[in-house]
C-alpha positions as a Markdown table, in Angstrom:
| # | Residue | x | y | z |
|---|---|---|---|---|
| 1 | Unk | 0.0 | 0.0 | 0.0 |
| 2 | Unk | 1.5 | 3.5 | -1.3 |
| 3 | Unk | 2.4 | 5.8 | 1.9 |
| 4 | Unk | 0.0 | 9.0 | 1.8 |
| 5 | Unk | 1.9 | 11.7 | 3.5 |
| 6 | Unk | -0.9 | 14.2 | 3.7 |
| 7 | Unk | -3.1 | 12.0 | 5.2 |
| 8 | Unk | -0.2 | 10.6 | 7.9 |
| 9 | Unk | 0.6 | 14.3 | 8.7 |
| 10 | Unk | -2.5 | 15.9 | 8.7 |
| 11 | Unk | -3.8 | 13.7 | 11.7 |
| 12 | Unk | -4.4 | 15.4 | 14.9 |
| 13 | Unk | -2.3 | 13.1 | 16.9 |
| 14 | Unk | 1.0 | 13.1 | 14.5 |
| 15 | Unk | 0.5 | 17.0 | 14.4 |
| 16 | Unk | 0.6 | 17.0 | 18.4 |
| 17 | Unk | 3.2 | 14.8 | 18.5 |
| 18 | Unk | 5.3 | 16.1 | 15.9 |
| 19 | Unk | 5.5 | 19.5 | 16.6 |
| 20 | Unk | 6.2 | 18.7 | 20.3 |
| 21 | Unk | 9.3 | 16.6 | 19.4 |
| 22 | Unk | 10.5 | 20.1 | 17.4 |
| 23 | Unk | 9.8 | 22.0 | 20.6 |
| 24 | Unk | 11.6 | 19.6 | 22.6 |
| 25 | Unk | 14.8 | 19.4 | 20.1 |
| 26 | Unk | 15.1 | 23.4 | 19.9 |
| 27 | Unk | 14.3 | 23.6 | 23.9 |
| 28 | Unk | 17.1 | 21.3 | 24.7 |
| 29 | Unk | 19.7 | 22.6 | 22.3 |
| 30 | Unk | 19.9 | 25.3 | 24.8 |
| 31 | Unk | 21.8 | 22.8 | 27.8 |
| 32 | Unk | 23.6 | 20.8 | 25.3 |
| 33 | Unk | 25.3 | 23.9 | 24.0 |
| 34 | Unk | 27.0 | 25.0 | 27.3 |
| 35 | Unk | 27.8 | 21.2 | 27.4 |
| 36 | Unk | 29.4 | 21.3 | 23.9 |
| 37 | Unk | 31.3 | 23.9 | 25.3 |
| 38 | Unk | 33.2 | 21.7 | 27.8 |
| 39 | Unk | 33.7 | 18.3 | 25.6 |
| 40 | Unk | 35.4 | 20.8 | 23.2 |
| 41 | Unk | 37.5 | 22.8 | 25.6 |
| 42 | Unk | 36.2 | 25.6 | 24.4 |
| 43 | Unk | 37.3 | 29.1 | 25.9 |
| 44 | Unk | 34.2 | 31.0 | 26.3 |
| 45 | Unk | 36.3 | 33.8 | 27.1 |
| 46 | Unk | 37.7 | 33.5 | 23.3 |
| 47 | Unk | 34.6 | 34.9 | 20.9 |
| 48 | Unk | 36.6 | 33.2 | 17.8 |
| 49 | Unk | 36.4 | 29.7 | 19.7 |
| 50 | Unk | 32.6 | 30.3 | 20.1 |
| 51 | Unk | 32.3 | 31.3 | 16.6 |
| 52 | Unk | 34.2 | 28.2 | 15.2 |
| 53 | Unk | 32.0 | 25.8 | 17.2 |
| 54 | Unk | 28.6 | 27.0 | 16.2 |
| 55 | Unk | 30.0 | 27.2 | 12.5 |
| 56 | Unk | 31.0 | 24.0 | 13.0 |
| 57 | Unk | 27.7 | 22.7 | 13.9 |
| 58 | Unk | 25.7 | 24.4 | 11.3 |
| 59 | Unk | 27.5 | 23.1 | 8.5 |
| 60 | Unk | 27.1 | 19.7 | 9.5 |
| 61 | Unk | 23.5 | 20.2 | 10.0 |
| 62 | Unk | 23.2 | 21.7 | 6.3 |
| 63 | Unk | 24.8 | 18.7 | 5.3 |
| 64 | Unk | 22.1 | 16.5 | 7.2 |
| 65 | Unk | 19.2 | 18.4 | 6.0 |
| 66 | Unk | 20.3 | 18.5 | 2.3 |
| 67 | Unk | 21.3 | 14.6 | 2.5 |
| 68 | Unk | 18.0 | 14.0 | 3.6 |
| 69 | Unk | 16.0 | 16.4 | 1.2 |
| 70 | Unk | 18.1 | 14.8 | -1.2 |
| 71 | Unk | 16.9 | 11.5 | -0.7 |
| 72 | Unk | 13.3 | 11.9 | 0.3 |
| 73 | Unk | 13.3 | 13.7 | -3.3 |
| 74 | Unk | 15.1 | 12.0 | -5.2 |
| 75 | Unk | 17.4 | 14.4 | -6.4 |
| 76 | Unk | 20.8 | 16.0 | -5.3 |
| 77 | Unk | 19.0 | 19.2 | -4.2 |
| 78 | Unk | 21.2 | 22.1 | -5.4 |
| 79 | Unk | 20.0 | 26.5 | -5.9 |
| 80 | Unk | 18.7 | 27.9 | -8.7 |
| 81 | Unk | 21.8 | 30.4 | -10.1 |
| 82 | Unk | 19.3 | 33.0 | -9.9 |
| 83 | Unk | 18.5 | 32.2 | -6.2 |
| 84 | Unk | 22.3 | 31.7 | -4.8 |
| 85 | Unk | 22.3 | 35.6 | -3.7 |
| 86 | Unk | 18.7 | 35.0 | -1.7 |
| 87 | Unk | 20.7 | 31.8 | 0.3 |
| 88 | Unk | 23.4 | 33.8 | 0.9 |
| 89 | Unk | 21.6 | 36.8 | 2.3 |
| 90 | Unk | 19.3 | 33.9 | 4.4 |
| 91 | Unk | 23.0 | 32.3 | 5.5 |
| 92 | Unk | 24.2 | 36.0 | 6.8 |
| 93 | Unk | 20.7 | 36.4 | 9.0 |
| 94 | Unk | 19.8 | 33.4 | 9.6 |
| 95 | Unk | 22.9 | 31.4 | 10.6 |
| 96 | Unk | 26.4 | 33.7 | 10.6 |
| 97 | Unk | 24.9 | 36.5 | 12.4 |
| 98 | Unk | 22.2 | 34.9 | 14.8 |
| 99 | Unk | 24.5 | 31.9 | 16.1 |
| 100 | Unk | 27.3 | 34.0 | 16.2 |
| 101 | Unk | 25.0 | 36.4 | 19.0 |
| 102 | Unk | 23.3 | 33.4 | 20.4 |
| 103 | Unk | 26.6 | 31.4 | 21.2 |
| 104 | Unk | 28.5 | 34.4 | 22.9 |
| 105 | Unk | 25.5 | 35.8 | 24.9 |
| 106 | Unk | 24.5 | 32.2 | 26.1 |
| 107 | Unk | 28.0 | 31.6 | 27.5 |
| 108 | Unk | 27.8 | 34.4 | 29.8 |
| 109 | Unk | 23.6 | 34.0 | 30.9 |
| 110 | Unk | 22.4 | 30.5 | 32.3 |
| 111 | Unk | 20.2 | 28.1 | 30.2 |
| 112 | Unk | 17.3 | 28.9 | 32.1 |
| 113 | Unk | 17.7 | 32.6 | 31.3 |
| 114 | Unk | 18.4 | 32.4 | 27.5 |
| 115 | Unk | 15.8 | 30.0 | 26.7 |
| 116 | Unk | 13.0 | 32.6 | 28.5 |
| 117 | Unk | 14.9 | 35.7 | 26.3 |
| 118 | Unk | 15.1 | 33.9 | 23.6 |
| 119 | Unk | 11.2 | 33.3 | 23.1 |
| 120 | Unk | 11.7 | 36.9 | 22.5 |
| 121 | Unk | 12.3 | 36.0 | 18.6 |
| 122 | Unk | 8.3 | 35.1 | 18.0 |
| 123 | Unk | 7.6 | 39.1 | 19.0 |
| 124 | Unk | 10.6 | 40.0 | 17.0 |
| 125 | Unk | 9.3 | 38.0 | 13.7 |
| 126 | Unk | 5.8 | 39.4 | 14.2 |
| 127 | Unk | 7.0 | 43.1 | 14.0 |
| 128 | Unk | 9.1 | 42.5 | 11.1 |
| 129 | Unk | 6.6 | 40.6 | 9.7 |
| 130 | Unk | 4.1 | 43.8 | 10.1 |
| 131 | Unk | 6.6 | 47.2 | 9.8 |
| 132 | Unk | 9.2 | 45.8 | 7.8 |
| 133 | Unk | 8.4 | 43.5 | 5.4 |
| 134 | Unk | 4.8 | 44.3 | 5.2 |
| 135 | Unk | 3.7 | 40.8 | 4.3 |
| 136 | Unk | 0.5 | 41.1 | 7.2 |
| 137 | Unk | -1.3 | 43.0 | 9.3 |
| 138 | Unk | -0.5 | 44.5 | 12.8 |
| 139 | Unk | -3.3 | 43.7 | 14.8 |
| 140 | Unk | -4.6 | 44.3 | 18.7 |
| 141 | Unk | -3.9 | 40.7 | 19.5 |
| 142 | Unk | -0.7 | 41.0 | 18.6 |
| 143 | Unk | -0.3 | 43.8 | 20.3 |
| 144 | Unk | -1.2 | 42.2 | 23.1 |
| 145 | Unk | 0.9 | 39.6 | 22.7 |
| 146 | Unk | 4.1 | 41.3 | 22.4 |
| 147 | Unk | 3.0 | 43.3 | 25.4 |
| 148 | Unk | 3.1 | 40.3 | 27.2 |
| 149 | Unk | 6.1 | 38.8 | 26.1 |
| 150 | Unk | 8.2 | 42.1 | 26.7 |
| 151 | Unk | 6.9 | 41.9 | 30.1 |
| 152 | Unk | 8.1 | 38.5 | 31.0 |
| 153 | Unk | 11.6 | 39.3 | 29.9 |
| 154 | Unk | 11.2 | 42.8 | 32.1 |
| 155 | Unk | 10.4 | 40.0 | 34.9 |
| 156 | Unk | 13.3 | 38.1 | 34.3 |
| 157 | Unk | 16.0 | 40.3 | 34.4 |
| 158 | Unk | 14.7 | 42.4 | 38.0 |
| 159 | Unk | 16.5 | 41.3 | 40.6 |
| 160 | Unk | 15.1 | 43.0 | 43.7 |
| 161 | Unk | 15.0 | 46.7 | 42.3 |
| 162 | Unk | 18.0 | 46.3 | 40.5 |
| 163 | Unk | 17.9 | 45.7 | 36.8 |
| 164 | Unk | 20.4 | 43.7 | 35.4 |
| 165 | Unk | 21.3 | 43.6 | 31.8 |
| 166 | Unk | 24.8 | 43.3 | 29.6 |
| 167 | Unk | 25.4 | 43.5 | 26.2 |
| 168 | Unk | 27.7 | 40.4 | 25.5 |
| 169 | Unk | 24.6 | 38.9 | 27.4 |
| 170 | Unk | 21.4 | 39.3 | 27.4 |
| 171 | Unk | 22.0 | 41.6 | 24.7 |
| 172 | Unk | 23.1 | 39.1 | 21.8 |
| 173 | Unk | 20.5 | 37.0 | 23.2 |
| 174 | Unk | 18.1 | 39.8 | 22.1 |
| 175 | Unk | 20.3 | 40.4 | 18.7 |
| 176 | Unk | 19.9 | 37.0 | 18.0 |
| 177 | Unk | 16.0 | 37.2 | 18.1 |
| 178 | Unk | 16.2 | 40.1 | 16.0 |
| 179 | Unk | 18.8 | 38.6 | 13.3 |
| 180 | Unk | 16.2 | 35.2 | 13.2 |
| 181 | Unk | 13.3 | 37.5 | 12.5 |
| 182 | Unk | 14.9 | 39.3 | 9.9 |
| 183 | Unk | 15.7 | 36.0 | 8.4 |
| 184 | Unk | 12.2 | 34.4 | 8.9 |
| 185 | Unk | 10.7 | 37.4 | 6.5 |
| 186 | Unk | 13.3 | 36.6 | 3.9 |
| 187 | Unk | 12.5 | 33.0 | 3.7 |
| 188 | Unk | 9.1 | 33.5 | 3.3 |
| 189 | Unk | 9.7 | 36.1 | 0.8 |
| 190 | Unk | 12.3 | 33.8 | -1.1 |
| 191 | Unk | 10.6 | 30.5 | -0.6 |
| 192 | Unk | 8.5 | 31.4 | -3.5 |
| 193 | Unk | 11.5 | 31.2 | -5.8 |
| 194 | Unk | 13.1 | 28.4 | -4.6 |
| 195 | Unk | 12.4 | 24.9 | -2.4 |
| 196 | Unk | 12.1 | 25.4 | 1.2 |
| 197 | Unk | 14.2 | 22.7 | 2.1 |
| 198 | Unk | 16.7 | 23.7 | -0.2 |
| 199 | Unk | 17.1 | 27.0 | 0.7 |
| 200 | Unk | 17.2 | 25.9 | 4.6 |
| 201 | Unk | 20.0 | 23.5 | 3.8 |
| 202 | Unk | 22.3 | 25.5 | 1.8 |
| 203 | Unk | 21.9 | 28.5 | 4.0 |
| 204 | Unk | 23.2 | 26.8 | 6.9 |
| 205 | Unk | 25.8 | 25.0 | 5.4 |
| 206 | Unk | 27.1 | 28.3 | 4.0 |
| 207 | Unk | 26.6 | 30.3 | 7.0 |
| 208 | Unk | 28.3 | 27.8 | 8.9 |
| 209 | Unk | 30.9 | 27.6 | 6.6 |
| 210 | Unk | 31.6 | 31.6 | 7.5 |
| 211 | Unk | 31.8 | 30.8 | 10.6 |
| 212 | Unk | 34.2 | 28.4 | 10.3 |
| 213 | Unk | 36.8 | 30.8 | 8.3 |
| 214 | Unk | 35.9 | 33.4 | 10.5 |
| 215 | Unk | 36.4 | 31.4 | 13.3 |
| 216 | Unk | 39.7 | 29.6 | 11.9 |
| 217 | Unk | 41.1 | 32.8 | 11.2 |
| 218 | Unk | 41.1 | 35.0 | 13.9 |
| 219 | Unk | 42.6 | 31.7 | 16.2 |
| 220 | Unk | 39.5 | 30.1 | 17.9 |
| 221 | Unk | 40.5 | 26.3 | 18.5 |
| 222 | Unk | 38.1 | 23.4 | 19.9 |
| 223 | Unk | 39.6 | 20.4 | 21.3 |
| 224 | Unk | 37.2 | 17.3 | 21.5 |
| 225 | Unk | 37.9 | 15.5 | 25.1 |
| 226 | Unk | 36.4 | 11.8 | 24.0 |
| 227 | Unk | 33.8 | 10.6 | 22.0 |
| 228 | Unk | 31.0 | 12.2 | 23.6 |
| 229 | Unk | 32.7 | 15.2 | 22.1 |
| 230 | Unk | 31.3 | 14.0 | 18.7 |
| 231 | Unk | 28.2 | 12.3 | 19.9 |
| 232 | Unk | 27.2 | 16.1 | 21.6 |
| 233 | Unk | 28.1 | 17.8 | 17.9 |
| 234 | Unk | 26.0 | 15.5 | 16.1 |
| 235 | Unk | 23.1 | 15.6 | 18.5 |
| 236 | Unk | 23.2 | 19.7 | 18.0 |
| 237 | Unk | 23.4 | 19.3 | 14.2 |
| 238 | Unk | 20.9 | 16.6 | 14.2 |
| 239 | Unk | 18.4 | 18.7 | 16.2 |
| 240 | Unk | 18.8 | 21.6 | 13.8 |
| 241 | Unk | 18.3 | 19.1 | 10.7 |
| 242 | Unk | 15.7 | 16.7 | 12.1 |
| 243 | Unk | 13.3 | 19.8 | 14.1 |
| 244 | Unk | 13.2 | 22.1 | 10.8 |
| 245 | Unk | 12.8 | 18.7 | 8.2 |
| 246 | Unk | 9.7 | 17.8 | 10.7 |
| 247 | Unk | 8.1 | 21.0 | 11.3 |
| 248 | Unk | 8.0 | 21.5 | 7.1 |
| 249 | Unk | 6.0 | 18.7 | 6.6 |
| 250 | Unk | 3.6 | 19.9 | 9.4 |
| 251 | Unk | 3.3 | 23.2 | 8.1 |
| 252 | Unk | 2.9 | 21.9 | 4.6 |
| 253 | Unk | -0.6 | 19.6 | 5.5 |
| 254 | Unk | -1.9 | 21.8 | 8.1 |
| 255 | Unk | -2.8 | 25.2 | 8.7 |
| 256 | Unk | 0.2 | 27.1 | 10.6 |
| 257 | Unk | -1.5 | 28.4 | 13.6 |
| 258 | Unk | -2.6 | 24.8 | 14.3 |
| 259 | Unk | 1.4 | 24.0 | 14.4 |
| 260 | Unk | 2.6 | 27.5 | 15.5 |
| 261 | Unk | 1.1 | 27.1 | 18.7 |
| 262 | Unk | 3.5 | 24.5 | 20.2 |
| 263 | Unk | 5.9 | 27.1 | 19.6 |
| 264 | Unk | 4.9 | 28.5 | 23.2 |
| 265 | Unk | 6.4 | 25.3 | 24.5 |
| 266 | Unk | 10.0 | 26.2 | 23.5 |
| 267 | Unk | 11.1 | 28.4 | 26.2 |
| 268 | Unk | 9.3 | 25.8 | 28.8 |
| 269 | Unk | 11.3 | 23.2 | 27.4 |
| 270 | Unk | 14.8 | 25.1 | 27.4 |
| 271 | Unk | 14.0 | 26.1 | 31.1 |
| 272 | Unk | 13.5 | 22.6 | 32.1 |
| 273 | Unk | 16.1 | 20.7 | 30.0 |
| 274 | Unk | 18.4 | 23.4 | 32.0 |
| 275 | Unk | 17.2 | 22.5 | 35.5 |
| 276 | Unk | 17.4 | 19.1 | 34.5 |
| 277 | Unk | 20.9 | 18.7 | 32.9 |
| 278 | Unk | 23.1 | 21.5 | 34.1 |
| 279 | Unk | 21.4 | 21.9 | 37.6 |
| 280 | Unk | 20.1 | 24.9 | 37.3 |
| 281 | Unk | 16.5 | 23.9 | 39.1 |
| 282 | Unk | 17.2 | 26.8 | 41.8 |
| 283 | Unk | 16.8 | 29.5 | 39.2 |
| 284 | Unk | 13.5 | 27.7 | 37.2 |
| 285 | Unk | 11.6 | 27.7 | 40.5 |
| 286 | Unk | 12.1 | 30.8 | 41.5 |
| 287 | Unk | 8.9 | 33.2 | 41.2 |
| 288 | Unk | 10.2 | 35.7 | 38.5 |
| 289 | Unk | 11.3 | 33.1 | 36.4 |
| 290 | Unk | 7.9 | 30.8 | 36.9 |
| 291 | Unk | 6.0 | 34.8 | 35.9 |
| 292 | Unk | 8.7 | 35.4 | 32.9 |
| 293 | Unk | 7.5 | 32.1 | 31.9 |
| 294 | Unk | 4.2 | 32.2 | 32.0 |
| 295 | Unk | 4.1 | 36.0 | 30.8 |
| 296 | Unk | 6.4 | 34.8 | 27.8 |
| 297 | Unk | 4.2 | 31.5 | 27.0 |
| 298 | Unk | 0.7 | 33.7 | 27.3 |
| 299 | Unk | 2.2 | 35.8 | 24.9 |
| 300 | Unk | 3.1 | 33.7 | 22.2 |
| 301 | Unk | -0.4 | 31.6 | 22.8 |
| 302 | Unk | -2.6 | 34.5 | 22.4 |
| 303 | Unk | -0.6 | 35.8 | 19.0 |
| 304 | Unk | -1.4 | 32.0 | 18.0 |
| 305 | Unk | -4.6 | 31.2 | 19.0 |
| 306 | Unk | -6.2 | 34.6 | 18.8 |
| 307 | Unk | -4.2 | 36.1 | 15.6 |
| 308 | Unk | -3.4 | 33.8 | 13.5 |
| 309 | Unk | -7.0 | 31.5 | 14.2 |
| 310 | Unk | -9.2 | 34.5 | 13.2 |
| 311 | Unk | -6.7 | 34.9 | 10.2 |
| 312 | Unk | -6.6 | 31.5 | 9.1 |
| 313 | Unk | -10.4 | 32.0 | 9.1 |
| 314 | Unk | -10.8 | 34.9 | 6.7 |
| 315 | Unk | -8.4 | 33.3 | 4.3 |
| 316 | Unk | -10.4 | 30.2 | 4.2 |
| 317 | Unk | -13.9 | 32.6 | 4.0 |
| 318 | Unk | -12.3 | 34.1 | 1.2 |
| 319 | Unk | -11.1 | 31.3 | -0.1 |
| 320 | Unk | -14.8 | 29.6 | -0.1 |
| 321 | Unk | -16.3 | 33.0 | -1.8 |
| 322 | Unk | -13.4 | 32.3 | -4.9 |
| 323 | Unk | -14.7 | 29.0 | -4.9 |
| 324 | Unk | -18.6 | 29.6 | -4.9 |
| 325 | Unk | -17.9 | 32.1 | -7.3 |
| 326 | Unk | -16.2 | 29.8 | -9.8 |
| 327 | Unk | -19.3 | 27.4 | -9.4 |
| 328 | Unk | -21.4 | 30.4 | -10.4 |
| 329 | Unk | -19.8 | 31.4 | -13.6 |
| 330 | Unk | -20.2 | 27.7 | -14.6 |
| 331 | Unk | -23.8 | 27.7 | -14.7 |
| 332 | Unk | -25.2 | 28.5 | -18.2 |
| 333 | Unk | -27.6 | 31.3 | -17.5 |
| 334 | Unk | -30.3 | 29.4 | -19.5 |
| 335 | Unk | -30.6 | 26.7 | -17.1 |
| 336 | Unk | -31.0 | 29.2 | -14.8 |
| 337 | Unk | -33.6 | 31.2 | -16.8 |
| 338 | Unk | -35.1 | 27.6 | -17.3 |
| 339 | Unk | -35.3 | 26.9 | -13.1 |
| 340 | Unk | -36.9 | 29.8 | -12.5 |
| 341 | Unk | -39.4 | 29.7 | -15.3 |
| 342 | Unk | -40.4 | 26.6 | -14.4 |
| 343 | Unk | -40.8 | 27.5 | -10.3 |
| 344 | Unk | -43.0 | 30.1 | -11.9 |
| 345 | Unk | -45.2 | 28.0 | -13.7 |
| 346 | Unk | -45.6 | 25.6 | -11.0 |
C-alpha cells in the first residue's frame, strides 16, 4: 500500500506529537550547548572559539538536512543560479549572524535565562513581519501579545529593584531574536523562488561555513575531550536538521496556527532541560522566572490562538467566496432562466 503523506501528517495526533518533538529538540539545544562547550575545551572567554564551534555545527546540520532532502526527493537538491544571492543573504541572518549572537550571549547568561529571552524571537518576527516587510497585518492581539512577552523578559531580568542587563549577554540574546526574524521574513519572501528545504539546507551549510573561516582565522581552536565530544556535535546538528525537516511537513498539511502554537512550549522546554541537565533547578523555581515564563508562554499563545485563528479563518472565508464564485460562472444562464421559469409556472 502506497504511503500517503498528507493524510499521515495531517492527523491530529502526529500534528501534536510532531511538533512537540521540534519543541523539545530546539528547547534542549539550549543545555547541550553549554555542554558542547566543555567536551570541546572551548574558551568562552575567546569569541573566535565560540564562533568556530557554532560554524562547526551548522555546517554539518546543512549537510544533514540537504542529505536527507536529497533522498526523500530524489534528487541532489542544489540552488537555482538566480537564487544563490537570496541563500546567501538567508546564510548572513539566519545562521552567521544569529549563532554568532546566540553562542556568545548564552556563554555568559544561564540556560534557564536564555531560553526565556530567547522566546523573545516570536515578538521580534511578528513586528518584522508587520513594519518591515509588510507581508500582514498588525493587529490588537498581537499587540497584546508582544506586550506580554516584553513583560516577562522585564520579569526576568529584576533582581530585587536592581535591573540587570549586559550587552555580550542578554543583549546578543536579544540580537539573536532580532537577526532570526529578519531571516524568517526573507525565507518566506524567497521561498516562493526556490524549495524550502533547499534554501534551509544550503543556507546553513554556508553560514556555517563563514563561521568556520571566521572562526579559523582570527585563532578560535576546539579540542574534543572523547567521543561524547562528537556524539554532543552530532546531536546539536541533528536537532537543527531533524526539528526544521519535521516542522516542514507539518506546516505543509496543516494550517500554521494549528502548528505555531506549540511554539509556546519552547522556552518551557529550554527552562526545564536546563534544570534538568546543568542543575540549574534553583533558578527555574524561582517566582520571576515561573511569571517570565508564564508572561512569555501567554504571549506567544494568544498571538497563535487569537491572531493567526481569526486569520486562518478569513483566508479560508475568502477562499470559499473564490470558490462559490467559480461554481457560479459555470452555470449556463439558460438553465437558470429555465429553473426559474419553471418554479413560476408551478
Amino acid at each position: 500500500m502506497k504511503f500517503n503523506a498528507e493524510n499521515f501528517f495531517s492527523k491530529n495526533y502526529v500534528v501534536v506529537i510532531g511538533a512537540l518533538i521540534c519543541c523539545m529538540l530546539w528547547g534542549s539545544a539550549f543545555p547541550c550547548v553549554k555542554l558542547g562547550y566543555g567536551l570541546f575545551n572551548v574558551d568562552t572567554s575567546s569569541y573566535s572559539s565560540l564562533i568556530l564551534f557554532a560554524g562547526t555545527r551548522f555546517t554539518l546540520a546543512g549537510i544533514l538536512v540537504l542529505i536527507f532532502g536529497s533522498l526523500l526527493q530524489r534528487k541532489i537538491l542544489l540552488p537555482k543560479r538566480r537564487n544563490i544571492w537570496r541563500v546567501l543573504v538567508v546564510a548572513l541572518f539566519q545562521t552567521a549572524i544569529q549563532y554568532t549572537c546566540f553562542y556568545i550571549g548564552l556563554a555568559h547568561l544561564t540556560g534557564v535565562k536564555s531560553s526565556v529571552l530567547n522566546g523573545l524571537g516570536v515578538f521580534f518576527t511578528i513586528i518584522a513581519a508587520c513594519f518591515i516587510f509588510r507581508t500582514e497585518r498588525f493587529t490588537p492581539v498581537k499587540l497584546l501579545g508582544c506586550v506580554l512577552g516584553f513583560g516577562g523578559v522585564l520579569i526576568m531580568n529584576l533582581d530585587g529593584l536592581d535591573f540587570t542587563f549586559t550587552f555580550v549577554g542578554e543583549g546578543l540574546i536579544i540580537m539573536s531574536g532580532i537577526s532570526a526574524a529578519m531571516a524568517a521574513g526573507f525565507v518566506k519572501i524567497f521561498s516562493k523562488y526556490e524549495n524550502t528545504t533547499t534554501l534551509c539546507g544550503w543556507q546553513f551549510f554556508c553560514g556555517g561555513l563563514l563561521l568556520v573561516i571566521i572562526g579559523a582565522a582570527a585563532g578560535g581552536s576546539i579540542r574534543p575531550t572523547s567521543g561524547a565530544s562528537f556524539a554532543m556535535l552530532f546531536y546539536l546538528a541533528f536537532l537543527s536538521a531533524c526539528a526544521f525537516t519535521l516542522q516542514g511537513y507539518l506546516l505543509k498539511y496543516n494550517p500554521v496556527s494549528k502548528v505555531a502554537v506549540f511554539k509556546s512550549t519552547n522556552p518551557l522546554f529550554g527552562a526545564l532541560f536546563s534544570a534538568i541537565i546543568l542543575g540549574e533547578s534553583e533558578q527555574l523555581l524561582h517566582y520571576t522566572t515561573l511569571i517570565a515564563l508564564a508572561l512569555v508562554c501567554g504571549g506567544i499563545l494568544v498571538i497563535n490562538l487569537l491572531g493567526e485563528r481569526s486569520l486562518f479563518a478569513r483566508n479560508l472565508q475568502a477562499r470559499q467566496r473564490r470558490e462559490m464564485m467559480k461554481f457560479r460562472t459555470k452555470i449556463p444562464r439558460r438553465k437558470i432562466r429555465r429553473g426559474r421559469g419553471s418554479r413560476a409556472r408551478a
